[in-house]
Structure formats: C-alpha cells, structure tokens
N, C-alpha and C positions, 0 to 999 in steps of 0.2 A: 155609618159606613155606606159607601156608594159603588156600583159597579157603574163604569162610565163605559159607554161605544162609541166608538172612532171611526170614522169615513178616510182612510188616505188613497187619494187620486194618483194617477199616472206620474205628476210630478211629483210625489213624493209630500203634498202638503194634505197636514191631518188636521181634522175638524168636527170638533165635538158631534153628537149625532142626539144621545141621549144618555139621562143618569138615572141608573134607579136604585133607588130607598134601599138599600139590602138589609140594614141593620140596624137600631137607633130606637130612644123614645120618638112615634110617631103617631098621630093620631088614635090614642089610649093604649096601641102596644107598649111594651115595655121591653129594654134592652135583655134583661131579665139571662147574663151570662154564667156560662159556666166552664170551671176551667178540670183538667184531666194530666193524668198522664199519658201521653202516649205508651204502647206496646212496649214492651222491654228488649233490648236488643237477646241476639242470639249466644254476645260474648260475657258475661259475668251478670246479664240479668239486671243489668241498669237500662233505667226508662229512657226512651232514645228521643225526650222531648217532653212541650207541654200541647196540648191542644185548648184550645179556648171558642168557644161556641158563643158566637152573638146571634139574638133575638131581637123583635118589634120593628122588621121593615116592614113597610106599607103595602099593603096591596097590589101588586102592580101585573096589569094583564088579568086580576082578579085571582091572583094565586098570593101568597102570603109568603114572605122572606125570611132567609136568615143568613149568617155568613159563618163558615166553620176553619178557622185558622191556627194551622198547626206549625208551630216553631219548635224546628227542630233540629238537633245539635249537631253542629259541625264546628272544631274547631280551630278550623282553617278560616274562618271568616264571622267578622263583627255582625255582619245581616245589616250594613249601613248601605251598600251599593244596591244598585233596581237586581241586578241579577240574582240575587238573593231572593227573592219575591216569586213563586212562579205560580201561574195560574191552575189549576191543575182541570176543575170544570165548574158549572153554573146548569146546574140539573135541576130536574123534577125529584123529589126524595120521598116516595109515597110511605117509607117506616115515618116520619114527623110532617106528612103532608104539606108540605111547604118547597119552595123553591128554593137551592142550597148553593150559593157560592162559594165553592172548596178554592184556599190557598195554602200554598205550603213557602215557611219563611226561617231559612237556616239561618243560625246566628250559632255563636259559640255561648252566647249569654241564655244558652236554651239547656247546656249541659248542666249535667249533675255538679258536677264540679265547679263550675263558674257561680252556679247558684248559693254554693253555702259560705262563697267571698273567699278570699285569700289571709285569712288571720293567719299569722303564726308560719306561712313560707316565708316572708321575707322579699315579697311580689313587690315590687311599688306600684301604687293605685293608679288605674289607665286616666288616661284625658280626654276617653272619648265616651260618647253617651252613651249609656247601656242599654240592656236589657228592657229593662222597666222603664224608662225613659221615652222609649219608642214606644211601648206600650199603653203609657200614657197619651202621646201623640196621635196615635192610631185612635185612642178611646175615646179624645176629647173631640175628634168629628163626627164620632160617632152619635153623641148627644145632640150634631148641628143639624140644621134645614138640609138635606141635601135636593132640594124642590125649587132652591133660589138659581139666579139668574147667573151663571160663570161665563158670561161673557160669547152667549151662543151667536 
C-alpha cells in the first residue's frame, strides 16, 4: 500500500510528486496484518465495522510505516465510489512508534449483516463486487514494489 502526494497548479493539472512505501512486504519488513472489530455502536451493541491494520512499510524520512483502515458499515453504500474512501490523517503514532496513515472506508459489505450472507431471505445474489473482493485488490498491491517508476 502507498500514500501518493500530488502537486495541482493553478490550472488545475495534477502531477505525481512522490509515493511512499506505507504498507507491504519490504525490504525484511513484513505485511504482518491484523484485523479487529471496531467499537460497537451505541444502538443494540453491534460492532459498527471491521478495522484491519497493515505493517512492513519501508523507512521513509527514516520513520517506519504502517497503514490502519477501517471499513465501516453504512448501508447506504457498496464503498465502490472514491467518495467512500476518506482520508482521515497520516501521523507520527509514538503508542507503535511508527508513522500511521488512518483511512476510513464505508461500504455496507462491512456490516454485521451483509457479512453472514443472505441464506434463507430469499435476496437474490448482487453482481457487483464485494466486500472481500476489494479487499483482495487493495491487499494484492500491497505485496507490490511501490518504489517503481508510475510514469513521474
């Protein structure tokens, strides 16, 4: 996983700046994740989410990385569109000594209920890609180079 900075100029045209390593097998770190509940909400005490903590980004600035993203349940929305994604910050976190970029990513495939499937309502199966799907997507860059050349 990479956090990417962006330059956009006066005209409106944006132009990579720099990527850094946040999360990922990298140079003998390890991705080394881990996944949570979120907090439980305030109405019946269901968990309002999951959090998933990635490890082994690279050094960068000579502080050590990690990215902490929590998907969390709204089900008003699949979590397919950018607006679903928000940044929240990219700190110093002296409790795990490391530099932390927090996202927060509503999807409804983050709810209790979407997670144990739809047996036995009578739902017919969506056609669009879930949950775990993105999650996979998300995961499989995370294992890539993010140090190669995207066209600076």
């Amino acid at each position: 996983m990479c956090g990417v900075v962006r330059f956009t100029d006066s005209d409106g045209k944006s132009t990579l700046v720099e990527i850094i390593p946040v999360a990922g097998d990298f140079d003998g770190h390890t991705l080394d994740e881990k996944v949570s509940l979120l907090n439980a909400t305030e109405t019946g005490g269901k968990p309002r989410g999951v959090r998933v903590e990635f490890n082994g980004g690279k050094n960068y600035a000579k502080k050590e990385q990690r990215a902490v993203v929590d998907f969390v349940c709204d089900m008003e929305t699949t979590g397919e569109k950018d607006d679903a994604i928000k940044f929240l910050s990219y700190d110093w976190d002296p409790s795990v000594n490391k530099k932390v970029l927090a996202l927060e990513w509503k999807t409804k495939f983050a709810c209790e209920e979407n997670a144990k499937g739809n047996k036995g309502t009578g739902e017919k199966k969506s056609n669009h890609w879930g949950f775990f799907t993105w999650m996979f997507i998300m995961y499989g860059p995370v294992h890539s180079d993010c140090t190669r050349d995207y066209g600076r």
